[in-house]
N, CA, C and O atoms as a printed pandas DataFrame, in Angstrom:
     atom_number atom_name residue_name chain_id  residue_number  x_coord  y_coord  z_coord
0              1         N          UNK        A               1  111.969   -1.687   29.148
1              2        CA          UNK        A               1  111.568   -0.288   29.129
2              3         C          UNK        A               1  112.707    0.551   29.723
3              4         O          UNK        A               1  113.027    0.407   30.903
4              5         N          UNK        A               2  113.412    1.553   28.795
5              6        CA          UNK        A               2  114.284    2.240   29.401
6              7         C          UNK        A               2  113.874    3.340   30.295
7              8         O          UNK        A               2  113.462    4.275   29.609
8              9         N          UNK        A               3  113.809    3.687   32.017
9             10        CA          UNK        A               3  113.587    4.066   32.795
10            11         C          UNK        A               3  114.102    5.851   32.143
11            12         O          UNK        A               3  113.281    6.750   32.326
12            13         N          UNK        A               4  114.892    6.053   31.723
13            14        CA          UNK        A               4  115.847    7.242   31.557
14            15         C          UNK        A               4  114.413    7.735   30.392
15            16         O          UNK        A               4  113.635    8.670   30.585
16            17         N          UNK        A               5  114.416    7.019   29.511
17            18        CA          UNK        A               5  113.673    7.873   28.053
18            19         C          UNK        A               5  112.194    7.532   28.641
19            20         O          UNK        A               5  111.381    7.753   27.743
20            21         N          UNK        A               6  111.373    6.946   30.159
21            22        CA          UNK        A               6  110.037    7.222   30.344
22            23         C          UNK        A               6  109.972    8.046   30.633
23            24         O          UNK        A               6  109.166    8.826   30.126
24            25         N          UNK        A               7  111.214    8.573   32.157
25            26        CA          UNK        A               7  110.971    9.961   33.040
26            27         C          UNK        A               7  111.343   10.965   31.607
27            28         O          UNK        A               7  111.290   11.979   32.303
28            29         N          UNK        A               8  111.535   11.293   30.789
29            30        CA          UNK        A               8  111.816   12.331   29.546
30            31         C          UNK        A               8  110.370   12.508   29.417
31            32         O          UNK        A               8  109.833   13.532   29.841
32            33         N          UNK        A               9  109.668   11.509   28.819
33            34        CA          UNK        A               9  108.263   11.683   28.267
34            35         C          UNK        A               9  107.434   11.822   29.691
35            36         O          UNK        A               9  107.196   13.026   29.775
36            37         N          UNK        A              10  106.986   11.280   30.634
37            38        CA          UNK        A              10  106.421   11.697   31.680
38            39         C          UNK        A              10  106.612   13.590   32.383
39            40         O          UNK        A              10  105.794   14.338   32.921
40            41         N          UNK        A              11  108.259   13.781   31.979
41            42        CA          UNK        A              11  108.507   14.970   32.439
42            43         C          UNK        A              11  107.571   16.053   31.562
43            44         O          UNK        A              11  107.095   17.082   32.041
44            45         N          UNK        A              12  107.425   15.647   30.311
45            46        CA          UNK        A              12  106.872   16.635   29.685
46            47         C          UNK        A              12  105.581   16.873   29.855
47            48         O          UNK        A              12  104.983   17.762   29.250
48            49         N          UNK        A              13  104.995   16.000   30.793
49            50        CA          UNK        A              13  103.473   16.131   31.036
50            51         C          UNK        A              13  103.440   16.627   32.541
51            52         O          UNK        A              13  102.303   16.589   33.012
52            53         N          UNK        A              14  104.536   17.139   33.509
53            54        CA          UNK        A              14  104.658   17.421   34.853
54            55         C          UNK        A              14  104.342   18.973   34.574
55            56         O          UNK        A              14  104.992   19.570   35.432
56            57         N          UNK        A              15  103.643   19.932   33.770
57            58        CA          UNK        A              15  103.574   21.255   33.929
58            59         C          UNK        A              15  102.362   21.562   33.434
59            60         O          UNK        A              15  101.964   21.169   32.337
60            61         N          UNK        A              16  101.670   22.334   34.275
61            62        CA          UNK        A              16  100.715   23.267   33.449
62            63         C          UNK        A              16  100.226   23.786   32.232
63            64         O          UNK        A              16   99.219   23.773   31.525
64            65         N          UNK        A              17  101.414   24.265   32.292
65            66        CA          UNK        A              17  101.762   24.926   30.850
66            67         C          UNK        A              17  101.680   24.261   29.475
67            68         O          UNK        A              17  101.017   24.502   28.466
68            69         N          UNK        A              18  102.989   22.932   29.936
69            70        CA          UNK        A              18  103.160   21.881   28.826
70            71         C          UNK        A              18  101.338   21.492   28.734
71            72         O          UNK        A              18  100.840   21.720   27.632
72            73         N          UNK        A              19  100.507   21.004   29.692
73            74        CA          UNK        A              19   99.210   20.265   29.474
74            75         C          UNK        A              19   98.720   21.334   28.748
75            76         O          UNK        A              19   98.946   20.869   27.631
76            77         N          UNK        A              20   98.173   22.518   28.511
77            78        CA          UNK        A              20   97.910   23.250   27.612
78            79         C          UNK        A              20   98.391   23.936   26.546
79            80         O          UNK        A              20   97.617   24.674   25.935
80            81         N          UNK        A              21   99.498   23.837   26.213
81            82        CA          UNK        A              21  100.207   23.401   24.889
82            83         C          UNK        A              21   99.419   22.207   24.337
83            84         O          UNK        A              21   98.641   22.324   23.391
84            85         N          UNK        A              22   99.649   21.093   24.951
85            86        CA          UNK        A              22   99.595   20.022   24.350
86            87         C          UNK        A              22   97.862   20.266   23.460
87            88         O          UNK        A              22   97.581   20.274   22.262
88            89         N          UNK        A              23   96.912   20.455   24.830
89            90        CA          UNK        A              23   95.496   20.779   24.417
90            91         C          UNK        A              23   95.533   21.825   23.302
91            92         O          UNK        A              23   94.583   21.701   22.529
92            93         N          UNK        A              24   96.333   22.775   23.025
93            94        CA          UNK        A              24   95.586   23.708   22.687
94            95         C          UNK        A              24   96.244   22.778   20.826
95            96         O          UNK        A              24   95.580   22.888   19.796
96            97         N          UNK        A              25   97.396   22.097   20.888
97            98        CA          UNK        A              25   97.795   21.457   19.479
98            99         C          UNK        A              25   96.798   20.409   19.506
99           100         O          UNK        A              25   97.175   19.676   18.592
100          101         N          UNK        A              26   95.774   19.903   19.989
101          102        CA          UNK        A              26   94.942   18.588   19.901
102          103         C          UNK        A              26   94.762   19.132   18.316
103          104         O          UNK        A              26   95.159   18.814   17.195
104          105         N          UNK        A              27   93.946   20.110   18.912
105          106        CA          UNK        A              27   93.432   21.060   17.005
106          107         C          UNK        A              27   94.100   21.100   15.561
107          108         O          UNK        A              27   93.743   21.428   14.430
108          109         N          UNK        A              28   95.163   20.639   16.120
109          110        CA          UNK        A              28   96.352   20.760   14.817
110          111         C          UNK        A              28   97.501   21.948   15.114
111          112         O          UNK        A              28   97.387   22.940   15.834
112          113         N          UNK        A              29   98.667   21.498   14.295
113          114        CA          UNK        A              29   99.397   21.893   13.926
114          115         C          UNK        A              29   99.283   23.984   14.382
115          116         O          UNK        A              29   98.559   24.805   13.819
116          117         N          UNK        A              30  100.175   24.208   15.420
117          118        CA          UNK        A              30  100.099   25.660   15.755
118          119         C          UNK        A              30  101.469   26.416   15.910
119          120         O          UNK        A              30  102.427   25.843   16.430
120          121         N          UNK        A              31  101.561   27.870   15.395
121          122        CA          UNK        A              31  102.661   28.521   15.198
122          123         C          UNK        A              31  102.839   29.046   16.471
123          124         O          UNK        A              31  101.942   29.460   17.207
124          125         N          UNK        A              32  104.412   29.004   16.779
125          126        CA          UNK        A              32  104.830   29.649   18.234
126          127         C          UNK        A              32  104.092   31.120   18.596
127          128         O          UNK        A              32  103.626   31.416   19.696
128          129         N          UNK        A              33  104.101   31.781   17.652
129          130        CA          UNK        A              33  103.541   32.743   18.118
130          131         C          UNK        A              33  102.101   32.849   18.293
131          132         O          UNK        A              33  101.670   33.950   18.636
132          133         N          UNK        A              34  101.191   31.782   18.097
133          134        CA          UNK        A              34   99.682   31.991   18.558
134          135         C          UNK        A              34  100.022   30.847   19.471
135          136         O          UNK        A              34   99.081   30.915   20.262
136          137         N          UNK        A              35  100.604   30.056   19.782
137          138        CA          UNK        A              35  100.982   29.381   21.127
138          139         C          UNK        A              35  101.166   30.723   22.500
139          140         O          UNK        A              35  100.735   30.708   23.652
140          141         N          UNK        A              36  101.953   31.745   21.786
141          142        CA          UNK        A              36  102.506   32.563   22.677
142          143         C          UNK        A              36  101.238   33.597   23.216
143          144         O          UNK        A              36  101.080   34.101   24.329
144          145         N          UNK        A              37  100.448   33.699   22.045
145          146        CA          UNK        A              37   98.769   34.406   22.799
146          147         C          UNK        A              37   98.346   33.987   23.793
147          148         O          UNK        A              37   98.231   34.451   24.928
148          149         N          UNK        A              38   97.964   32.519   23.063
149          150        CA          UNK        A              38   97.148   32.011   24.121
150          151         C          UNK        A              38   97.651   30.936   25.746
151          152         O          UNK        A              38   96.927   30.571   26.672
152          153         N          UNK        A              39   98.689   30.777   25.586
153          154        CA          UNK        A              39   98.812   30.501   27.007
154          155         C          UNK        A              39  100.156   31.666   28.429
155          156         O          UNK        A              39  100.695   31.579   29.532
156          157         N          UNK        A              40   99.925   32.998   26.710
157          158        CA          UNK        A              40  100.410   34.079   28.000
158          159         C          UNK        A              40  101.734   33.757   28.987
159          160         O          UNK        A              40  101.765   33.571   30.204
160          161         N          UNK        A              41  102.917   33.763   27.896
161          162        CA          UNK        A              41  104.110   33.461   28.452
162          163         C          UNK        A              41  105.047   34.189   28.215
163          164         O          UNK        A              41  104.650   35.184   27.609
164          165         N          UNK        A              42  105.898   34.194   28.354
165          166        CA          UNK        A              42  107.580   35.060   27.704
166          167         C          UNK        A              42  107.908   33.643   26.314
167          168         O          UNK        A              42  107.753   32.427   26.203
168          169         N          UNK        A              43  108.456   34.870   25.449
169          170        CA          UNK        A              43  108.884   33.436   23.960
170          171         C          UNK        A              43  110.135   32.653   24.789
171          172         O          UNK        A              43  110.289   31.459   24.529
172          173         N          UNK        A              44  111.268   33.451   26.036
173          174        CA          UNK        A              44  111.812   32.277   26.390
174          175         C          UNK        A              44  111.619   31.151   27.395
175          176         O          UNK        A              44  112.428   30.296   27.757
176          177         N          UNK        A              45  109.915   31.422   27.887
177          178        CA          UNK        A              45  109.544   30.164   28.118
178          179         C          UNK        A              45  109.422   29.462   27.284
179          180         O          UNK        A              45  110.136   28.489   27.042
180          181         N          UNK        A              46  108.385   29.877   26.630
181          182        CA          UNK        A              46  107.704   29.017   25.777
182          183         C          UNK        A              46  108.340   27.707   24.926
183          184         O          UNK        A              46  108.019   26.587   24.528
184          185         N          UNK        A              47  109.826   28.944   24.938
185          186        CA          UNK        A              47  110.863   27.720   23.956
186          187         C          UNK        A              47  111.613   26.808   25.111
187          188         O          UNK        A              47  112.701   26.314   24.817
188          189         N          UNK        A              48  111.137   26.611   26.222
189          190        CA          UNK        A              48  112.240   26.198   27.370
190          191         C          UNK        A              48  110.874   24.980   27.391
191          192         O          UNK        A              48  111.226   23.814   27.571
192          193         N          UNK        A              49  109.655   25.200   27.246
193          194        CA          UNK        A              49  108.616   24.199   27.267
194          195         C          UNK        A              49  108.407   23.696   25.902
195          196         O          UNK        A              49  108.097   22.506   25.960
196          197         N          UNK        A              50  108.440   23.997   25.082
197          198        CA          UNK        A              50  108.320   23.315   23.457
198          199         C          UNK        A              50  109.951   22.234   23.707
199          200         O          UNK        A              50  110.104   21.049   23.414
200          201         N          UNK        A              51  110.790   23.044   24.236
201          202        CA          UNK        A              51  112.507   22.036   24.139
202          203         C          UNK        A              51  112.016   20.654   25.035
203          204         O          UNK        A              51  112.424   19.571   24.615
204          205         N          UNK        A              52  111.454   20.663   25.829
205          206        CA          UNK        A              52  110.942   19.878   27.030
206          207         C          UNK        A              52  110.110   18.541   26.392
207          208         O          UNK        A              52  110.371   17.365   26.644
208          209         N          UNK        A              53  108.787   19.159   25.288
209          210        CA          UNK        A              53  108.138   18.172   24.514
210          211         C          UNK        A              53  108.845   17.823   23.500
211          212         O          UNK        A              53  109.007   16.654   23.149
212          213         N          UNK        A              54  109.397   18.968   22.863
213          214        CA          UNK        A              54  110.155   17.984   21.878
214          215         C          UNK        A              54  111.383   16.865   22.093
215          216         O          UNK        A              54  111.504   15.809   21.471
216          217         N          UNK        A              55  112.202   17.349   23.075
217          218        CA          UNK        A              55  112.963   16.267   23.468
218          219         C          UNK        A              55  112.023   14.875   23.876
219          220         O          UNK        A              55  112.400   13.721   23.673
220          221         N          UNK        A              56  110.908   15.209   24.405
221          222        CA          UNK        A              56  110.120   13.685   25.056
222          223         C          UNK        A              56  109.434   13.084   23.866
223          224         O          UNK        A              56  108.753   12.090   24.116
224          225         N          UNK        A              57  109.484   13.539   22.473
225          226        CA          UNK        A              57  109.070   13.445   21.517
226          227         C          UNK        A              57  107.426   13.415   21.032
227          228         O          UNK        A              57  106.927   12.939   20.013
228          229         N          UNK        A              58  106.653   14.284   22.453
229          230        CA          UNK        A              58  105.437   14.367   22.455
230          231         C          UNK        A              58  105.064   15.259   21.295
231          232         O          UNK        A              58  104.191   14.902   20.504
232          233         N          UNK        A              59  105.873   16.723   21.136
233          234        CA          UNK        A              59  105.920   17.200   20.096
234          235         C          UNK        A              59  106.820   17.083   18.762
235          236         O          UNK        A              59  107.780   16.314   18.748
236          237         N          UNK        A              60  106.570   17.663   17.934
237          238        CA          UNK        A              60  107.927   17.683   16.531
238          239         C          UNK        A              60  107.312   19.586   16.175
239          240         O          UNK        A              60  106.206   20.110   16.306
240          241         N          UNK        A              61  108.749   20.167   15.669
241          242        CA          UNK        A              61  108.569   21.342   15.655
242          243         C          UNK        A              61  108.871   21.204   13.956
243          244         O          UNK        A              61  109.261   20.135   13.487
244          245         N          UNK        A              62  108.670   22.266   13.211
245          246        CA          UNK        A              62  108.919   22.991   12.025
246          247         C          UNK        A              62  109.238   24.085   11.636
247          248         O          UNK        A              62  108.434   25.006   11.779
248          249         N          UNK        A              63  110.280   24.276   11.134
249          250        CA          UNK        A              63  110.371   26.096   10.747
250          251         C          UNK        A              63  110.162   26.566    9.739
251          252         O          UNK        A              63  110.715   26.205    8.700
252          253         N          UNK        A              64  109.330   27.462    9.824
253          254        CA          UNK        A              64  108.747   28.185    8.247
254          255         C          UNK        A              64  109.455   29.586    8.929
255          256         O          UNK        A              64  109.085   29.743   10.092
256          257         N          UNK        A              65  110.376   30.607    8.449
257          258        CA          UNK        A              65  110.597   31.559    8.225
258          259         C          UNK        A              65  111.550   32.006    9.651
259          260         O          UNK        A              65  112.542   31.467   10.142
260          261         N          UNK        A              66  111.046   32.795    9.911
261          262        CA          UNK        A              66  111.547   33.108   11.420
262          263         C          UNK        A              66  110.604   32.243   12.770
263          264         O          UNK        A              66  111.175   32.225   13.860
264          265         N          UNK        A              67  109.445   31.672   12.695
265          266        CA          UNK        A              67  108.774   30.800   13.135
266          267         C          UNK        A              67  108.625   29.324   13.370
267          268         O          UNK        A              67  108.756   28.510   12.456
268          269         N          UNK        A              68  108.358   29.001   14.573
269          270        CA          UNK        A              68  108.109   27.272   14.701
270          271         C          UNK        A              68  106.997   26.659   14.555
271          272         O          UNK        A              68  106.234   27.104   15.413
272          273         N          UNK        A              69  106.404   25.748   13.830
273          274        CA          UNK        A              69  105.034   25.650   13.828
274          275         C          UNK        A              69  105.006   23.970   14.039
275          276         O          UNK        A              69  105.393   23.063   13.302
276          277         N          UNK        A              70  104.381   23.965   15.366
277          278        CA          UNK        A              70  104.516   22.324   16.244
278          279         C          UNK        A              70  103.222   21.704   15.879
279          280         O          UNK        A              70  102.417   22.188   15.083
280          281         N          UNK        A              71  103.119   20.849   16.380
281          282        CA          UNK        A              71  102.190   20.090   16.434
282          283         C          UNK        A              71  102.314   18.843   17.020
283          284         O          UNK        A              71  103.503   18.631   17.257
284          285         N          UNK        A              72  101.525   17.829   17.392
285          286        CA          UNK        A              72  101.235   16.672   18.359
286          287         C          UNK        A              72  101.990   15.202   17.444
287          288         O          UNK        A              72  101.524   14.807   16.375
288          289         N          UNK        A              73  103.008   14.660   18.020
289          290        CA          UNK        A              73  103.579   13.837   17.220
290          291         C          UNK        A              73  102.653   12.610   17.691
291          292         O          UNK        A              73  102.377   12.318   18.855
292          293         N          UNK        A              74  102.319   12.086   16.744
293          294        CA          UNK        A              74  101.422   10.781   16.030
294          295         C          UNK        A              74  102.305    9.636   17.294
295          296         O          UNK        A              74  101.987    9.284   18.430
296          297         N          UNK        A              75  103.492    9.332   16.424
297          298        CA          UNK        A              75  104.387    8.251   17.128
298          299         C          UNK        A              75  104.761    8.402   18.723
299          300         O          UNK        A              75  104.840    7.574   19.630
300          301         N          UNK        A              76  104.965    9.876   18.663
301          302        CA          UNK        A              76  105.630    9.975   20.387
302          303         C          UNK        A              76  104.278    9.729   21.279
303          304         O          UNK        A              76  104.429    9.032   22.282
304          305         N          UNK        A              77  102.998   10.229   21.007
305          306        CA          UNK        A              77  102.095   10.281   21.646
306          307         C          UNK        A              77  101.436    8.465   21.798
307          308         O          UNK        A              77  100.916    8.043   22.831
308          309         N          UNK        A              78  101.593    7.785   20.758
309          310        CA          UNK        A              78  101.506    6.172   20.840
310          311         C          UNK        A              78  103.093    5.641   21.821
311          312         O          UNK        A              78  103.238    4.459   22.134
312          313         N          UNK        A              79  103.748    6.308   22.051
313          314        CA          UNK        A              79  105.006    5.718   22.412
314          315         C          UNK        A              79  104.658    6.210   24.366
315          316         O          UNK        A              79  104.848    5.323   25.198
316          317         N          UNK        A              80  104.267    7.353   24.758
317          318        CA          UNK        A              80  103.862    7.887   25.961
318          319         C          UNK        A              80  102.559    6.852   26.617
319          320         O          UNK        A              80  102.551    6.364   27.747
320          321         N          UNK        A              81  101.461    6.686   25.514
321          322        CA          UNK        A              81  100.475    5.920   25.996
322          323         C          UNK        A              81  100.939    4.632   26.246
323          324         O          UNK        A              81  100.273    4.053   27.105
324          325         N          UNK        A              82  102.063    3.856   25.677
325          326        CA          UNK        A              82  103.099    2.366   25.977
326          327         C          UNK        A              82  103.348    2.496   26.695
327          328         O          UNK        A              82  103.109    1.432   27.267
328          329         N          UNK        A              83  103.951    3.392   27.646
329          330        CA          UNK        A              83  105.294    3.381   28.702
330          331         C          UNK        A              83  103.595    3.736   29.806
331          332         O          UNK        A              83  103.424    3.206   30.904
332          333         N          UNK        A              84  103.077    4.230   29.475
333          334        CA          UNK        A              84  101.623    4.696   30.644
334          335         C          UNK        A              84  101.118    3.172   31.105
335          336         O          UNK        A              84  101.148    2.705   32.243
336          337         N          UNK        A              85  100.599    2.478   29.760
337          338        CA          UNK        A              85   99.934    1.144   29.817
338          339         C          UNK        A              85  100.866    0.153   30.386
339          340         O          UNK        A              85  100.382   -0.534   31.285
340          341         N          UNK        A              86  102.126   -0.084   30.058
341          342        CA          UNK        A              86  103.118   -0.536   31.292
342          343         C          UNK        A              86  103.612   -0.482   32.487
343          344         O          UNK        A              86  104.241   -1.390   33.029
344          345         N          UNK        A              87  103.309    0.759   33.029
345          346        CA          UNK        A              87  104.003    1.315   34.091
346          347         C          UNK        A              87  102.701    0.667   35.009
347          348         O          UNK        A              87  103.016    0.434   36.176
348          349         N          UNK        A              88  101.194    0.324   34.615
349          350        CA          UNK        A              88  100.433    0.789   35.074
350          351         C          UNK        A              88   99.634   -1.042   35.330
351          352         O          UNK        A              88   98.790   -1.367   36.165
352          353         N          UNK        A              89  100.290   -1.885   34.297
353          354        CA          UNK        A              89  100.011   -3.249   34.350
354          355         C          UNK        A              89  100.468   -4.463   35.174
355          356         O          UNK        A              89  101.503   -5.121   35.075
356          357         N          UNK        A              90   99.333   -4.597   36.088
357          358        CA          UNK        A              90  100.210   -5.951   36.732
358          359         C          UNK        A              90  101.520   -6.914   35.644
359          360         O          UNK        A              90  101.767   -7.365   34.526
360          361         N          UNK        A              91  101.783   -6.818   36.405
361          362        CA          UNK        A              91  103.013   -7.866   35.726
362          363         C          UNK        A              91  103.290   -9.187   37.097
363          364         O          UNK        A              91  103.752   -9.095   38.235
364          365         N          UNK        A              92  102.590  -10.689   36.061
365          366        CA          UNK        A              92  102.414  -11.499   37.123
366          367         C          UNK        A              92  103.944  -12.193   37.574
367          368         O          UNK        A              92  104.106  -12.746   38.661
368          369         N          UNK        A              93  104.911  -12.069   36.642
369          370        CA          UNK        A              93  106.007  -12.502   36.671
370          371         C          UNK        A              93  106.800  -12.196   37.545
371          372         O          UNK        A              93  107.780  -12.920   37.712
372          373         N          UNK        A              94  106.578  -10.839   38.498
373          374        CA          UNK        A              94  107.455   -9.978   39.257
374          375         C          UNK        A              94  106.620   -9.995   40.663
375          376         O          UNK        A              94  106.754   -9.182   41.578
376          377         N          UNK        A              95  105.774  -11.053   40.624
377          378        CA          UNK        A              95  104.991  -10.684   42.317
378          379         C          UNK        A              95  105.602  -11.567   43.223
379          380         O          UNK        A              95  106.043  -12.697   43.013
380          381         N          UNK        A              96  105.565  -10.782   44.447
381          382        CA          UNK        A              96  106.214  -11.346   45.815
382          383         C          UNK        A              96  105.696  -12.721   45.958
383          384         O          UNK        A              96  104.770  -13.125   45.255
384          385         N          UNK        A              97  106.235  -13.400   46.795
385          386        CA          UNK        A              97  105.506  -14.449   47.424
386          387         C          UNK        A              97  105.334  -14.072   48.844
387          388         O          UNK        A              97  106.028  -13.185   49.340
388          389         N          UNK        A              98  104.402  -14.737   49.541
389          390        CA          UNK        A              98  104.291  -13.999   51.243
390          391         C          UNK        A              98  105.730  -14.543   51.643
391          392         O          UNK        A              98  106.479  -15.447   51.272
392          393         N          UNK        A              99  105.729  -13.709   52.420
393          394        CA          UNK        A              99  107.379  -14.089   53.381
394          395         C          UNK        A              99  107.287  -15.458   54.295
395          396         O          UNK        A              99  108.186  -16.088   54.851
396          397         N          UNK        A             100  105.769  -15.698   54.239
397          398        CA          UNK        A             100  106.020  -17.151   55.205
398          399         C          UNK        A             100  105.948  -17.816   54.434
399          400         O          UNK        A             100  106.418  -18.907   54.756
400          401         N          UNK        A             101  105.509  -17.777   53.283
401          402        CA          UNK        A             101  105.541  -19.278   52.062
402          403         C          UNK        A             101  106.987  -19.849   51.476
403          404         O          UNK        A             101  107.924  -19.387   50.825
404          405         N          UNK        A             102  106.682  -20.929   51.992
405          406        CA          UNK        A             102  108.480  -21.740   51.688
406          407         C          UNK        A             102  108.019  -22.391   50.570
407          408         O          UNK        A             102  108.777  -23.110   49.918
């Protein structure tokens, strides 16, 4: 598991903001600018938090016109729940032994 590309995808879930983005795309596929209604931001946040998921590949963006229209990537979101279910699993191979056991 590359440590560098978990903290990417974990980072994108460290904000407020990003967690309701994410919720408000559960619904499908949404254009920056009704992103920009409803969670009440400046557009150069918004694009400083869409750059954030899309780099962690939680999101994938699209451009129709002068507009971005994102939505919840299928693969990145199976790839976030991997690195979760690992981070989070005993792993019997890596346990201590007591310090007095010879």
């Amino acid at each position: 598991m590359d440590e560098k590309k978990t903290a990417v995808i974990f980072k994108a879930f460290c904000d407020e903001n990003r967690i309701r983005i994410i919720q408000l795309l559960r619904s499908g596929e949404k254009c920056a600018c009704r992103l920009l209604e409803e969670i009440n931001v400046t557009q150069p946040t918004l694009s400083h938090h869409m750059k954030i998921l899309c780099e962690a590949g939680i999101v994938t963006g699209r451009k129709e016109g002068k507009w971005t229209h994102y939505s919840i990537s299928e693969k990145g979101a199976k790839q976030a729940q991997e690195c979760l279910k690992i981070l989070t699993s005993p792993d019997d191979a890596d346990k201590c032994k007591p310090c007095c056991e010879k």
